[in-house]
C-alpha angles and dihedrals in degrees: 000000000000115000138211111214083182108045137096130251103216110190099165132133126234121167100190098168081071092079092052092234106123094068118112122275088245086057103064115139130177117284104273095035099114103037089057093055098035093103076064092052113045143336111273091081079072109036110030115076107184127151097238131087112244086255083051101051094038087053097052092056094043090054087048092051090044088050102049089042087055095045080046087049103054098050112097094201084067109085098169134020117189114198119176125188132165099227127029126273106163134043108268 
């Protein structure tokens, strides 16, 4: 198995969908929309109790991703970062 003796090792969490971003243009709905169906849509309206709104929590991983990239980003001994992610959560 091939190795990399200059690469990162990421290991961070980010829930974008939780900021309801990645759905469709044609599916804008005012801001609000999906969090008060999401009980309709999947099972965390039922078993996570945080005290952040969806926009809130989705916000908090993705500093912590952005933080750790750009610490990554900065040291010279890193030659290549790999992230993967199944929906998008930066700019291309």
């Amino acid at each position: 198995m091939p190795t990399c003796t200059r690469c990162a090792t990421l290991s961070r969490r980010s829930s974008a969908w939780y900021d309801y971003s990645a759905a469709p243009e044609h599916l804008r709905y005012p801001d609000g929309h999906f969090a008060r169906i999401k009980g309709s849509l999947n099972n965390d309206a039922e078993m996570i109790d945080w005290p952040w709104t969806d926009v809130e929590f989705a916000w908090r991983l993705r500093q912590g991703l952005v933080g750790k990239l750009a610490r990554l980003d900065r040291d010279a001994s890193i030659r290549s970062v790999v992230v993967t992610t199944h929906v998008p959560i930066f700019e291309e």
